[in-house]
LUMGUGU-993014 format. One record per residue: x, y, z of N, C-alpha, C in turn; residue in one letter. Coordinates in Angstrom, 3 decimals. Layout:
{rec {X,Y,Z},{X,Y,Z},{X,Y,Z},"A"}
...
This chain:
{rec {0.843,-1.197,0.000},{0.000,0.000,0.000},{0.883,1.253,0.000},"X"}
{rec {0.366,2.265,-0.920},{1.547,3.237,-0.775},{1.247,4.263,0.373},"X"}
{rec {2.029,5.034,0.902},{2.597,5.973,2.059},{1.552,7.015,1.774},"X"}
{rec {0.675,7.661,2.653},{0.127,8.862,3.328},{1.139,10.098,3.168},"X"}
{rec {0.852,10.943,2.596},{1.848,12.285,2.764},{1.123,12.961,3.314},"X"}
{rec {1.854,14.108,4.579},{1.187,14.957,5.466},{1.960,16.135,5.017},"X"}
{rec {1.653,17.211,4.080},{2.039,18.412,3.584},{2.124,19.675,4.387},"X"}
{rec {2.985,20.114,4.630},{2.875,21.190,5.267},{2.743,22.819,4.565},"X"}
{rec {1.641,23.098,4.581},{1.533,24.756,3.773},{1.526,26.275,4.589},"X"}
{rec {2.607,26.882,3.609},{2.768,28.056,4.419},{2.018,29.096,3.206},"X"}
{rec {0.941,29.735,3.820},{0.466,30.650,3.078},{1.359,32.021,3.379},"X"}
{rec {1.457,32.202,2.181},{2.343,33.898,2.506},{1.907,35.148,1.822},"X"}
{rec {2.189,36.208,2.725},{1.072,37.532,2.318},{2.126,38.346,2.774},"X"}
{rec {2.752,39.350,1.704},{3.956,40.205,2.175},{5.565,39.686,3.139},"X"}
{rec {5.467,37.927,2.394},{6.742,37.538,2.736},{6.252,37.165,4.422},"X"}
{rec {5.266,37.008,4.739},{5.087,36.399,5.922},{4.068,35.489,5.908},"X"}
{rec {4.427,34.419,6.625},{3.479,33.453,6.652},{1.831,33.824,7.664},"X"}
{rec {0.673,33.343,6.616},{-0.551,34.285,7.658},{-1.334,32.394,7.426},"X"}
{rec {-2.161,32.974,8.255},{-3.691,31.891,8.658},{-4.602,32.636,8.831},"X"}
{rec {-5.745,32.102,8.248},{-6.962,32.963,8.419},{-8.064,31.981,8.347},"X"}
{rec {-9.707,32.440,8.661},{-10.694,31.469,8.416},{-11.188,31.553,7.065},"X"}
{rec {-11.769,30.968,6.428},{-12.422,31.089,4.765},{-12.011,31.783,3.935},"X"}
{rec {-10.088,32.204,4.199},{-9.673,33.005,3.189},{-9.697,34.128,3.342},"X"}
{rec {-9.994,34.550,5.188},{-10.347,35.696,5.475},{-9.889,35.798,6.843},"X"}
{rec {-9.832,37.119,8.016},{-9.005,37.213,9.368},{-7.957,37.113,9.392},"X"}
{rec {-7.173,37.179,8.096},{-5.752,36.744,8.524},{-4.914,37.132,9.342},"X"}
{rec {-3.823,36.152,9.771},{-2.930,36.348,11.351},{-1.780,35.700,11.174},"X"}
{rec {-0.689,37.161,11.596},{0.538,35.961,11.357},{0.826,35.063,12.067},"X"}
{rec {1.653,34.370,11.291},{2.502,33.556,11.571},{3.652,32.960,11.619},"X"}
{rec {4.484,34.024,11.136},{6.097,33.547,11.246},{6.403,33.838,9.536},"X"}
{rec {7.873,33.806,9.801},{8.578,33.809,8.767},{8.407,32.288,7.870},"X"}
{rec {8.562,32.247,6.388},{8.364,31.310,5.807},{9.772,30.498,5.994},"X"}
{rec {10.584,30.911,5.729},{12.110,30.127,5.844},{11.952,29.392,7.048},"X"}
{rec {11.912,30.307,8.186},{12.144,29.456,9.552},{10.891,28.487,10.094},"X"}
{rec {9.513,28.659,9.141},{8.793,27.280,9.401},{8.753,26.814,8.226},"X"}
{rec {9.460,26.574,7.649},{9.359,25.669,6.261},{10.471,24.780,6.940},"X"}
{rec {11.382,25.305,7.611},{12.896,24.167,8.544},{12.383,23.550,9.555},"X"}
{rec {11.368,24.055,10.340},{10.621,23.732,11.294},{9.658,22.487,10.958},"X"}
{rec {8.923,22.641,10.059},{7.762,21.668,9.544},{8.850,20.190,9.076},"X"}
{rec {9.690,20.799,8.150},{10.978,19.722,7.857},{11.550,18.609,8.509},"X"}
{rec {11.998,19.439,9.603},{12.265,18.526,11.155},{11.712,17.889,11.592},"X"}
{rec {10.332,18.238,11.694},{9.242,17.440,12.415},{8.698,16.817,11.790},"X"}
{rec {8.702,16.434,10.812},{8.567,15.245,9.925},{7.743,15.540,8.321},"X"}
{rec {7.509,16.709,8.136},{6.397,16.965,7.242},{7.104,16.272,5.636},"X"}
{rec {6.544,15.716,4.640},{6.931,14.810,3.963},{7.175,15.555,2.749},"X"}
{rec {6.163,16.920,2.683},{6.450,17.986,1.550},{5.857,19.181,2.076},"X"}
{rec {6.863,20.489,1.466},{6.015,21.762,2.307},{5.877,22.038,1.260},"X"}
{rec {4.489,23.357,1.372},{3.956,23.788,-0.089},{3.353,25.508,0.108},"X"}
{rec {4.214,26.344,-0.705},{4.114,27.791,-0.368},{3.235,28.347,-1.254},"X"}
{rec {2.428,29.255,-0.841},{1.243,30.000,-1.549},{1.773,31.422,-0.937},"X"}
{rec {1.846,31.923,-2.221},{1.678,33.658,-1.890},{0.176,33.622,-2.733},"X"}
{rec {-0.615,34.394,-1.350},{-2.344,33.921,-1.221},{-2.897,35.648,-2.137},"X"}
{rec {-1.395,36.600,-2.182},{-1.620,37.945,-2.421},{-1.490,38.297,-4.143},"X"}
{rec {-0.533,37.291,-4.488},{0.250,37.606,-5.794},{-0.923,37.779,-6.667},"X"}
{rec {-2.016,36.468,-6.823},{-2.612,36.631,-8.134},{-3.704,37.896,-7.913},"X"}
{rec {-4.055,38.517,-6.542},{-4.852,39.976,-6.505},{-4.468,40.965,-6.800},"X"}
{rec {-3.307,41.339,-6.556},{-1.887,42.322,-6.904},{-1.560,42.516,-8.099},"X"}
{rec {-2.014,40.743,-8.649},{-1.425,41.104,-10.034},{0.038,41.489,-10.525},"X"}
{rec {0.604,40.349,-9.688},{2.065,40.353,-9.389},{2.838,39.039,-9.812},"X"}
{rec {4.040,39.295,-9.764},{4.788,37.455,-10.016},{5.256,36.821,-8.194},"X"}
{rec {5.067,35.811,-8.096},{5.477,35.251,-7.078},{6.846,35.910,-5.917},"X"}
{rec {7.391,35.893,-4.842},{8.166,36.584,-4.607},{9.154,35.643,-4.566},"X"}
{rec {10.137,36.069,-5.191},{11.018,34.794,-6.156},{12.164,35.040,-4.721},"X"}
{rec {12.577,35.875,-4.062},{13.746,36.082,-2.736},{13.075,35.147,-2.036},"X"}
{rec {11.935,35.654,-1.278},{10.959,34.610,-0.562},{10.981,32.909,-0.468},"X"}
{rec {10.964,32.123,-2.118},{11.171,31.262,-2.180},{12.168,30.702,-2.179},"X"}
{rec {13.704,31.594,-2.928},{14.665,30.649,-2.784},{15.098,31.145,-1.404},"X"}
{rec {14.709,31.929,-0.486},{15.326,31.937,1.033},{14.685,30.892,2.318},"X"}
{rec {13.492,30.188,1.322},{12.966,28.982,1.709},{13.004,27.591,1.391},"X"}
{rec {13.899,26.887,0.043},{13.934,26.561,-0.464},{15.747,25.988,0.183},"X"}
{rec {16.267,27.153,0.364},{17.478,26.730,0.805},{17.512,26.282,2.119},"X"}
{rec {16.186,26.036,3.018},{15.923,25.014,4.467},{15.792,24.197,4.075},"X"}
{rec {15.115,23.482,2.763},{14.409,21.739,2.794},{15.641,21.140,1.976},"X"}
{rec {14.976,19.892,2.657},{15.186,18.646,2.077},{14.358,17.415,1.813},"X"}
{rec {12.872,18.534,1.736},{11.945,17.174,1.200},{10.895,18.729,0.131},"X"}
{rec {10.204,17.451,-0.815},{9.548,18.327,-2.024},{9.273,19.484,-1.409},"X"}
{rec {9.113,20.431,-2.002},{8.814,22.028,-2.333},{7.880,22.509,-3.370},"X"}
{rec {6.547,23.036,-2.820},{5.756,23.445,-4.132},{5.420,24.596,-3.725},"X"}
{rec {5.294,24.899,-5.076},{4.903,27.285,-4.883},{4.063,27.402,-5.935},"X"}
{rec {3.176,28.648,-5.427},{2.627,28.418,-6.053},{1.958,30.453,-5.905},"X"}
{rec {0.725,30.428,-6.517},{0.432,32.092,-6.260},{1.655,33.061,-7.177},"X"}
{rec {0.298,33.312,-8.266},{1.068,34.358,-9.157},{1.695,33.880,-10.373},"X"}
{rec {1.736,32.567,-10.583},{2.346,31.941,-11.611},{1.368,31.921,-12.786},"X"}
{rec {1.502,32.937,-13.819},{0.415,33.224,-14.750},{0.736,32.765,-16.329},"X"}
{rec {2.392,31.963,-16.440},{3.051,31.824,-17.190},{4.166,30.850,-17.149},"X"}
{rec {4.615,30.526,-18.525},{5.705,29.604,-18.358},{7.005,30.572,-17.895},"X"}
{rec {6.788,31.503,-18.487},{8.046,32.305,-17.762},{8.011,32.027,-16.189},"X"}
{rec {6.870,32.622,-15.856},{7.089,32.849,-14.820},{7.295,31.242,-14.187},"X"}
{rec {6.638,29.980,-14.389},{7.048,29.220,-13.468},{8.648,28.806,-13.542},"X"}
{rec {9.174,29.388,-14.884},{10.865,29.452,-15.150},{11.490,29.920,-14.071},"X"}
{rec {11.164,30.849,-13.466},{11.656,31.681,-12.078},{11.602,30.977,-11.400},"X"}
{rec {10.474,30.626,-10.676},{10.271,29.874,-9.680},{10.979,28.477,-9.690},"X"}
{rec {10.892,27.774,-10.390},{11.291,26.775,-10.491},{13.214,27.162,-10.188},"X"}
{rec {13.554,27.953,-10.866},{15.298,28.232,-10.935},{15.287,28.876,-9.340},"X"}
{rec {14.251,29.238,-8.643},{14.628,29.645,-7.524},{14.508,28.634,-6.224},"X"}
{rec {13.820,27.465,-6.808},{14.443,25.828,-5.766},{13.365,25.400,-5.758},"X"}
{rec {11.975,25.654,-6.542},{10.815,24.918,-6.244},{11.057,23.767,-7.528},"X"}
{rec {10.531,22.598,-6.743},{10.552,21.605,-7.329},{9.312,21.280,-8.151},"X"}
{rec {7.970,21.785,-7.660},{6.715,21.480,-8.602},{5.928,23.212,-8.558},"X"}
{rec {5.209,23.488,-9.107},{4.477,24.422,-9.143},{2.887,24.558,-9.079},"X"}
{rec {2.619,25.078,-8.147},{1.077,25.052,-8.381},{0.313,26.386,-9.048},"X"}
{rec {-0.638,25.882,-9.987},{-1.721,27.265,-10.558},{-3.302,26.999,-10.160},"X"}
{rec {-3.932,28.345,-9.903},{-5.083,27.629,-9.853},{-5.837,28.306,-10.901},"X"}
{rec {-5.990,30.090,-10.568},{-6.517,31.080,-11.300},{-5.958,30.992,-12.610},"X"}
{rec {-4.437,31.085,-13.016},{-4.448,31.363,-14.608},{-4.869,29.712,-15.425},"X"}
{rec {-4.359,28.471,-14.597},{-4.936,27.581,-15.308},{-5.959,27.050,-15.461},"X"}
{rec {-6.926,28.310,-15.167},{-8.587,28.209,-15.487},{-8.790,29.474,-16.483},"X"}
{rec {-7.855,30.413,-16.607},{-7.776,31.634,-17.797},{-7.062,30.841,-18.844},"X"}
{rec {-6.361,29.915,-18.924},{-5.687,29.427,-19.991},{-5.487,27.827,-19.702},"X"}
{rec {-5.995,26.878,-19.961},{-5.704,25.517,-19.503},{-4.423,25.239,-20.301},"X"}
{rec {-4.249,25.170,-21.303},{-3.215,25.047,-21.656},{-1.736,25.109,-21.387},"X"}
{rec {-1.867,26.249,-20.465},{-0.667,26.425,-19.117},{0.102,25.301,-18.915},"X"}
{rec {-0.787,24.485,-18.566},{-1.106,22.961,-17.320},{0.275,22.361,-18.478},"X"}
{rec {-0.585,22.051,-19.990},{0.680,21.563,-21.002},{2.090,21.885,-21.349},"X"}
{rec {1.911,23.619,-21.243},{3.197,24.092,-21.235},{4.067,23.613,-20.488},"X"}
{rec {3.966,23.629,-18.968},{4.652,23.530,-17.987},{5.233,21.850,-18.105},"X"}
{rec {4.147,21.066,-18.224},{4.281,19.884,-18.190},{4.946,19.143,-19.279},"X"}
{rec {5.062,19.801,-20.495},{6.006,19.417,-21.628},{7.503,20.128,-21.249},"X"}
{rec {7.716,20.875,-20.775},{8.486,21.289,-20.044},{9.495,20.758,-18.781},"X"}
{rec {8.781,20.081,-17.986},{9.128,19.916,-16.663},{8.599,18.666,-16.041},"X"}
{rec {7.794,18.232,-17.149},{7.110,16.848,-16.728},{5.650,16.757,-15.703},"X"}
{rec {4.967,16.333,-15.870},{4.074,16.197,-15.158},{3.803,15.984,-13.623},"X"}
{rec {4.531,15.352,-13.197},{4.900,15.574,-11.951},{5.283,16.524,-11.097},"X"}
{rec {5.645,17.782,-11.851},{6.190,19.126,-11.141},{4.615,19.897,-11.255},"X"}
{rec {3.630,19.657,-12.005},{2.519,20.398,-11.893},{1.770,20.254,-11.052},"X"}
{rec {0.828,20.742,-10.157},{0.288,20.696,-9.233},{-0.989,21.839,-9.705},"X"}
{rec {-2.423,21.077,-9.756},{-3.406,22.168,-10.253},{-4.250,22.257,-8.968},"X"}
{rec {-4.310,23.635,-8.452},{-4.897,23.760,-7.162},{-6.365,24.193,-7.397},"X"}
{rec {-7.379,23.324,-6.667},{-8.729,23.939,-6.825},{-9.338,24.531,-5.992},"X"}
{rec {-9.667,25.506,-5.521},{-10.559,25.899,-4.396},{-12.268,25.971,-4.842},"X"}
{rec {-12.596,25.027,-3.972},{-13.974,24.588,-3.954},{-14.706,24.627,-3.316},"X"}
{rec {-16.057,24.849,-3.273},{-17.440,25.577,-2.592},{-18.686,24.504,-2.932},"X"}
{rec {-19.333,24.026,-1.795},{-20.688,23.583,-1.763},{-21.538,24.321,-2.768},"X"}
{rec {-22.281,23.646,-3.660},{-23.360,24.233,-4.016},{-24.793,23.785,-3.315},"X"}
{rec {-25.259,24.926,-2.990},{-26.807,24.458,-2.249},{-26.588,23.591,-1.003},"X"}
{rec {-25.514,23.185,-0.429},{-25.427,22.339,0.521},{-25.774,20.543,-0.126},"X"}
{rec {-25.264,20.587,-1.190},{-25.593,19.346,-1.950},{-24.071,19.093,-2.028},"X"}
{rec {-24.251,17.893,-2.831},{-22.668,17.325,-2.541},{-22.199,17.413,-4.139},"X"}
{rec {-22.023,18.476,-4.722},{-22.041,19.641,-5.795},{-20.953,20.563,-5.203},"X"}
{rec {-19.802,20.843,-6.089},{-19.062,21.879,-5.887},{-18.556,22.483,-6.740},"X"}
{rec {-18.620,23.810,-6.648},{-17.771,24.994,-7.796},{-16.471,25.657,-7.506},"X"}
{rec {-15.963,25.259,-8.728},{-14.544,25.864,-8.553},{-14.859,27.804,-8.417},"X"}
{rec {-13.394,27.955,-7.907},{-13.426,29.313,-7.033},{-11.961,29.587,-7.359},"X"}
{rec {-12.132,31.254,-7.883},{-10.896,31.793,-8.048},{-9.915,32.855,-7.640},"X"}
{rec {-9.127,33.696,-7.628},{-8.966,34.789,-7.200},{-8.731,35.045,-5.750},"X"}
{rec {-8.137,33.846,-5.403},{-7.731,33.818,-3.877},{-9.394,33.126,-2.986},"X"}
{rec {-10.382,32.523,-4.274},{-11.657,32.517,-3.473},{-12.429,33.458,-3.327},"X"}
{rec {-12.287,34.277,-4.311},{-13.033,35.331,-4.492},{-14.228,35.800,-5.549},"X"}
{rec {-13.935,34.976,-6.113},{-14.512,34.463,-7.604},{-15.110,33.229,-8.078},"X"}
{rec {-16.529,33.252,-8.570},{-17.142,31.951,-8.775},{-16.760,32.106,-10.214},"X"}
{rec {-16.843,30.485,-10.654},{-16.525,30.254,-11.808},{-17.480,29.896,-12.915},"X"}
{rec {-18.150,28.817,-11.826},{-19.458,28.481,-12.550},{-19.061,27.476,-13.338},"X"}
{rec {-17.426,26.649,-12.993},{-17.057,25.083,-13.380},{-17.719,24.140,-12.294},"X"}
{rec {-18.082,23.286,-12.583},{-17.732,22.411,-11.298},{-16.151,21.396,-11.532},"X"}
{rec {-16.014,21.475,-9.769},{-14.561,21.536,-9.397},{-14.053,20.266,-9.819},"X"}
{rec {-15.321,19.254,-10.063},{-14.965,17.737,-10.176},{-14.246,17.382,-11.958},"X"}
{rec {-15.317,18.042,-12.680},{-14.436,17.952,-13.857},{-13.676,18.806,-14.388},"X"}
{rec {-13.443,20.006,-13.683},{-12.365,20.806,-13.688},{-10.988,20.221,-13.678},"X"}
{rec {-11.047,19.279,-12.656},{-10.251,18.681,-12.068},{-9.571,17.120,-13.323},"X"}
{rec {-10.808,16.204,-13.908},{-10.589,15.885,-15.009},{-9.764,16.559,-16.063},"X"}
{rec {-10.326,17.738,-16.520},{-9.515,18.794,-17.515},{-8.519,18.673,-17.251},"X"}
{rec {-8.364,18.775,-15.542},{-6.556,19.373,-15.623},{-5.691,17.893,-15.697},"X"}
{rec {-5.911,16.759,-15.908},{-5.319,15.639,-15.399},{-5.329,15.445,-17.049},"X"}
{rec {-6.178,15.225,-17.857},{-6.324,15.404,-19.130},{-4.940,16.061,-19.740},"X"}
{rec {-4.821,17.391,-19.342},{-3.792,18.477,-20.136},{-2.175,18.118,-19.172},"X"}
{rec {-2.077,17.279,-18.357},{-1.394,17.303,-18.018},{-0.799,17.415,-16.542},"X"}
{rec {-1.682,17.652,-15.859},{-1.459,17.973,-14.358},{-1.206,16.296,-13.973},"X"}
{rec {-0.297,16.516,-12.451},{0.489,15.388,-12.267},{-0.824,15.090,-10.750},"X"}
{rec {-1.030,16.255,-10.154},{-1.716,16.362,-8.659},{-2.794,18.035,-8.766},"X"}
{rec {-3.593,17.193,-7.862},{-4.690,18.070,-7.436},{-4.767,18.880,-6.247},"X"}
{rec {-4.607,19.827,-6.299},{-4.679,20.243,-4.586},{-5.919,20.891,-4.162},"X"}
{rec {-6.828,20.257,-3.642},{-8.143,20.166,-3.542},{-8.634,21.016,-2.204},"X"}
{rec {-8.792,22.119,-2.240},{-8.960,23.145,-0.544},{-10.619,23.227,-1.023},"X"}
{rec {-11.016,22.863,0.507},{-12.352,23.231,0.996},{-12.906,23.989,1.252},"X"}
{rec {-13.636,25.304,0.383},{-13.438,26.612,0.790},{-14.010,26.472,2.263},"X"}
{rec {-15.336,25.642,2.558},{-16.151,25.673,3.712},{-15.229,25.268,4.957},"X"}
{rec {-14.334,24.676,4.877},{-13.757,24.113,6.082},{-12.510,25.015,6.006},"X"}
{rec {-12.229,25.520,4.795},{-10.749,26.315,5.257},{-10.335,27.071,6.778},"X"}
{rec {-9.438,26.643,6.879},{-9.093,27.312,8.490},{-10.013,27.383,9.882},"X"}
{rec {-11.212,26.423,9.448},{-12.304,25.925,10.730},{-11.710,25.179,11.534},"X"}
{rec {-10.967,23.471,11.330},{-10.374,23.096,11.974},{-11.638,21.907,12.457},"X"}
{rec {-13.010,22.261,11.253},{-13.665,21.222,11.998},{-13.363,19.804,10.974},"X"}
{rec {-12.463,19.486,10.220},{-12.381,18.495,9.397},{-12.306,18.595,7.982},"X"}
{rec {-11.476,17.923,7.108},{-11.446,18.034,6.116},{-12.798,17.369,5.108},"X"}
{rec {-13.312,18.047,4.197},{-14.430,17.680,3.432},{-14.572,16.352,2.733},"X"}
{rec {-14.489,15.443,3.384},{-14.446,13.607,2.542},{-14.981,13.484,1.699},"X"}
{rec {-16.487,14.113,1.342},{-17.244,13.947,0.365},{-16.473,14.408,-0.723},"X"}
{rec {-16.331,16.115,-1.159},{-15.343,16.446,-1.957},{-14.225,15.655,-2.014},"X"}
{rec {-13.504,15.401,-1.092},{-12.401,14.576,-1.540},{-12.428,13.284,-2.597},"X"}
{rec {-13.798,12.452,-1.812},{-13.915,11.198,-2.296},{-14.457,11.256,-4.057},"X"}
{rec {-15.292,12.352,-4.249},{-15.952,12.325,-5.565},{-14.241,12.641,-6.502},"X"}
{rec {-13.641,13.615,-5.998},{-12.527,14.073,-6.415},{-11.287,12.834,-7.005},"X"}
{rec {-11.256,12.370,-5.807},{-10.492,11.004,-6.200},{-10.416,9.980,-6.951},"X"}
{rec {-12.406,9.500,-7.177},{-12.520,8.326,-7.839},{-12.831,9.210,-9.242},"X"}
{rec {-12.863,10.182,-9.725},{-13.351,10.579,-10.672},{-11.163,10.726,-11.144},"X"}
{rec {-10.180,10.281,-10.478},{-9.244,10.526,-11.293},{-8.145,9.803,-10.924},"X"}
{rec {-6.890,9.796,-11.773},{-6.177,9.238,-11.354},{-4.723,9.573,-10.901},"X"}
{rec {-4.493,10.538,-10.781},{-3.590,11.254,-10.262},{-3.682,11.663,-8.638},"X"}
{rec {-2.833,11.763,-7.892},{-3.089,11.997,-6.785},{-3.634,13.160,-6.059},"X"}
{rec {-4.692,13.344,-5.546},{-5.401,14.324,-4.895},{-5.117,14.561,-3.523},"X"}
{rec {-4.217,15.814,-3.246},{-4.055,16.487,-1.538},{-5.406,17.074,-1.206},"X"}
{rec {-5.809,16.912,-0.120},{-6.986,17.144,0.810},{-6.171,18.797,1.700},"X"}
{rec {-6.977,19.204,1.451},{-6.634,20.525,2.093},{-8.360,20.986,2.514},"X"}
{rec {-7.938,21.982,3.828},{-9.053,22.866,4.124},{-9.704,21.741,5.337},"X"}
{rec {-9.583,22.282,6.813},{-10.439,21.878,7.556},{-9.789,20.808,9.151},"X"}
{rec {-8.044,20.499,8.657},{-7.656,19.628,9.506},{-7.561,20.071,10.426},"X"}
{rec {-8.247,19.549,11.434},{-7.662,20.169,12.551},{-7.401,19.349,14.122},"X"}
{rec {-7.454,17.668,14.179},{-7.001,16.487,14.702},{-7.150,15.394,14.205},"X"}
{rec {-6.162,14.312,14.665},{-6.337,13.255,14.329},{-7.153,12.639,13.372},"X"}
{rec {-8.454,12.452,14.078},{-9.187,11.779,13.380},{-9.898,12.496,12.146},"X"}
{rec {-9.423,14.001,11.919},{-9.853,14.340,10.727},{-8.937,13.785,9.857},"X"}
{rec {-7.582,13.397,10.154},{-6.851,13.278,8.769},{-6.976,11.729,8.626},"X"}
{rec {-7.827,10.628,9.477},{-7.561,9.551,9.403},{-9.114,9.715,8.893},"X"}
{rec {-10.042,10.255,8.783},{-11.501,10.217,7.847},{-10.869,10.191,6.383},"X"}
{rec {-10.323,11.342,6.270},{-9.793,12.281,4.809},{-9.128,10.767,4.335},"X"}
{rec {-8.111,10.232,4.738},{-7.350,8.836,4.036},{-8.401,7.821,4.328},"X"}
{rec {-9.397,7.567,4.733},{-10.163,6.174,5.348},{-11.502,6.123,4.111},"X"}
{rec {-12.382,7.652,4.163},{-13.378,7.867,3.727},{-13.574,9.145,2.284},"X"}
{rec {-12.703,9.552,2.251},{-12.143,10.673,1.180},{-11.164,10.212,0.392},"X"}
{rec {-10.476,9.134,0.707},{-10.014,8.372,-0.121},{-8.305,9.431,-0.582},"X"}
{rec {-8.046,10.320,-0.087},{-6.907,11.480,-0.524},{-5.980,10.457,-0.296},"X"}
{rec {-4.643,11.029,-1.151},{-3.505,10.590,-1.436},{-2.173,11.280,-0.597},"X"}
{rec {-2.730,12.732,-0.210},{-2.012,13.276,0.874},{-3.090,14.109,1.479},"X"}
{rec {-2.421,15.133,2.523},{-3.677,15.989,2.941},{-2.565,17.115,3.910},"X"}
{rec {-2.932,17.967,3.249},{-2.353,19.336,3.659},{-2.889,20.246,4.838},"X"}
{rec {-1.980,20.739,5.983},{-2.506,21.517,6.999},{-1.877,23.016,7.251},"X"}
{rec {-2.202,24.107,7.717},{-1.720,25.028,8.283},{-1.386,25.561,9.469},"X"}
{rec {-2.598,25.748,10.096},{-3.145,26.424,11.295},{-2.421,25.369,12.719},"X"}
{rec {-2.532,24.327,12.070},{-3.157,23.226,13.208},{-1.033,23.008,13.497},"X"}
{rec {-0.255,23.231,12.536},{1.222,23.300,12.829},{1.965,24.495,13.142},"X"}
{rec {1.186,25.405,12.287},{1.783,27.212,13.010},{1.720,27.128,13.893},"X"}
{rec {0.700,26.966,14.777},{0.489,27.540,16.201},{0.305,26.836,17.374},"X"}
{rec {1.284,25.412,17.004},{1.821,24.594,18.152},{0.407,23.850,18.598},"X"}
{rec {-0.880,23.711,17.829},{-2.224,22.758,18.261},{-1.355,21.250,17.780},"X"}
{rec {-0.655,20.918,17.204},{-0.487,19.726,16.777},{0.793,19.289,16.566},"X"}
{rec {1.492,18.377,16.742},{2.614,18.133,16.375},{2.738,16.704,15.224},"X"}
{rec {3.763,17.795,14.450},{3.662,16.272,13.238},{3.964,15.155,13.579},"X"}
{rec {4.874,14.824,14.487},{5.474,13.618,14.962},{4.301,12.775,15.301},"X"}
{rec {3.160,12.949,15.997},{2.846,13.055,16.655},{1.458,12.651,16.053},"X"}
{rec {1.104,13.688,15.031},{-0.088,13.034,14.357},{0.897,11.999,13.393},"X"}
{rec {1.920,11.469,12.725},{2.104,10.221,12.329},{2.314,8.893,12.992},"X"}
{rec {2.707,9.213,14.307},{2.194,7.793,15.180},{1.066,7.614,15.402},"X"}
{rec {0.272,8.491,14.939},{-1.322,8.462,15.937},{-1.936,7.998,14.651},"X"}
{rec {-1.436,8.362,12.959},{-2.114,7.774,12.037},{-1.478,6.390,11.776},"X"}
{rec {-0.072,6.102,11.979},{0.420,4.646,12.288},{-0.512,3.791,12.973},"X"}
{rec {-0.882,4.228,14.268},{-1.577,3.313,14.820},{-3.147,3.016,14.710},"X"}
{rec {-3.380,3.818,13.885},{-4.873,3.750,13.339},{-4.782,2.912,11.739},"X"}
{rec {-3.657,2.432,11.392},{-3.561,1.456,10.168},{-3.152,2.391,8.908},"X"}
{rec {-3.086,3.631,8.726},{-3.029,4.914,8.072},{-1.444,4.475,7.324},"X"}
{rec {-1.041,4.398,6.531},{0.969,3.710,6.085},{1.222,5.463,6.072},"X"}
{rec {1.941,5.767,6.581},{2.938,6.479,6.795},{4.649,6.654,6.670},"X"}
{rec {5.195,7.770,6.240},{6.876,7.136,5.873},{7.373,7.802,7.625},"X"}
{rec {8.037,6.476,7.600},{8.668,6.877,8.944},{10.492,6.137,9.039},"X"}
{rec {10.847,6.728,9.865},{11.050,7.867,10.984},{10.430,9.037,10.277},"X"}
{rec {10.195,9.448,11.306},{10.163,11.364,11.165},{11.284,11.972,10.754},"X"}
């Protein structure tokens, strides 16, 4: 059975790492370098950076930012926010990120998804969706613009498209659970998953144990990404991987 990845994401807003609820309240949280070394240590299996500001700004990624983060790890690295181009993921990538994530321009241009991926291989792409309940049905629409923006796709074959053109992984955030902490969305996850075959990260909502052992048990995710619940000392990675070890969860271990 293959290994559980527990991702660690640092959202960044003016070169500092923030947390907020639904994409909104935000609060810092530290420098990105010194918890991207931090998350590292403690076992996190891949960290994954969002500048949450770039694509509102209408800006390119902050390319110092990443390679002054980039030069802590020693496990995968994905960035993402602001990447509207192959140029631009040229930067990023030369500045130590190993995969790249888009969400907004590779819904202005799908084709992106190919560029990059004829390029750099499929595996370095990462297509991020932010997704919203419709009607409280188990229906969801993709969301853009930091979540600011309905699209009026749904997120499920959005998500097809991008696996289609090339995307290697899905990074699947819950707009409803983002930064609640009451659990990651299984349903979304699970429709998400069996509808593809590439691996889908669970993001939006972790916030103990037994949420990340639903998300792999009943959501069926391939990894599952947290924030809040590692910034601010509620959880320790070590800590949730013995606790998903012993719930049958395969995990890569040591820490």
């Amino acid at each position: 059975m293959l290994t559980k990845r527990i991702i660690a994401c640092l959202d960044v807003n003016a070169g500092r790492v923030v947390k907020g609820v639904q994409f909104e309240q935000l609060r810092d949280a530290g420098d990105p370098a010194e918890l991207a070394c931090a998350h590292s240590r403690a076992g996190a299996d891949e960290v994954v950076l969002l500048d949450i500001s770039a694509t509102r700004e209408n800006r390119a990624t902050l390319a110092d930012t990443v390679r002054r983060t980039a030069q802590q790890l020693f496990v995968p690295f994905t960035v993402g926010g602001g990447i509207r181009s192959l140029a631009d993921a040229v930067v990023v990538f030369e500045a130590g990120a190993d995969k790249v994530s888009i969400n907004s321009a590779a819904l202005a241009d799908p084709s992106l998804i190919t560029r990059i991926a004829e390029r750099y291989g499929s595996q370095a792409v990462v297509v991020a969706i932010d997704a919203k309940r419709i009607n409280g049905e188990c229906q969801f629409e993709a969301y853009v613009s930091g979540g600011r923006k309905a699209t009026g796709r749904d997120a499920v074959a959005w998500a097809q498209e991008a696996e289609d053109r090339g995307a290697g992984e899905i990074l699947l955030t819950s707009m409803d659970r983002d930064g609640t902490g009451a659990g990651f969305d299984c349903d979304l996850t699970r429709v998400c998953s069996v509808a593809l075959n590439i691996p889908v990260i669970a993001s939006g909502g972790g916030g103990d144990t037994q949420s990340f052992v639903d998300v792999f048990r009943k959501g069926h995710a391939d990894a599952a990404l947290a924030a809040s619940i590692f910034h601010f000392g509620l959880h320790q990675l070590g800590d949730l991987k013995r606790s998903l070890q012993s719930a049958g969860i395969p995990v890569r271990w040591p820490c």
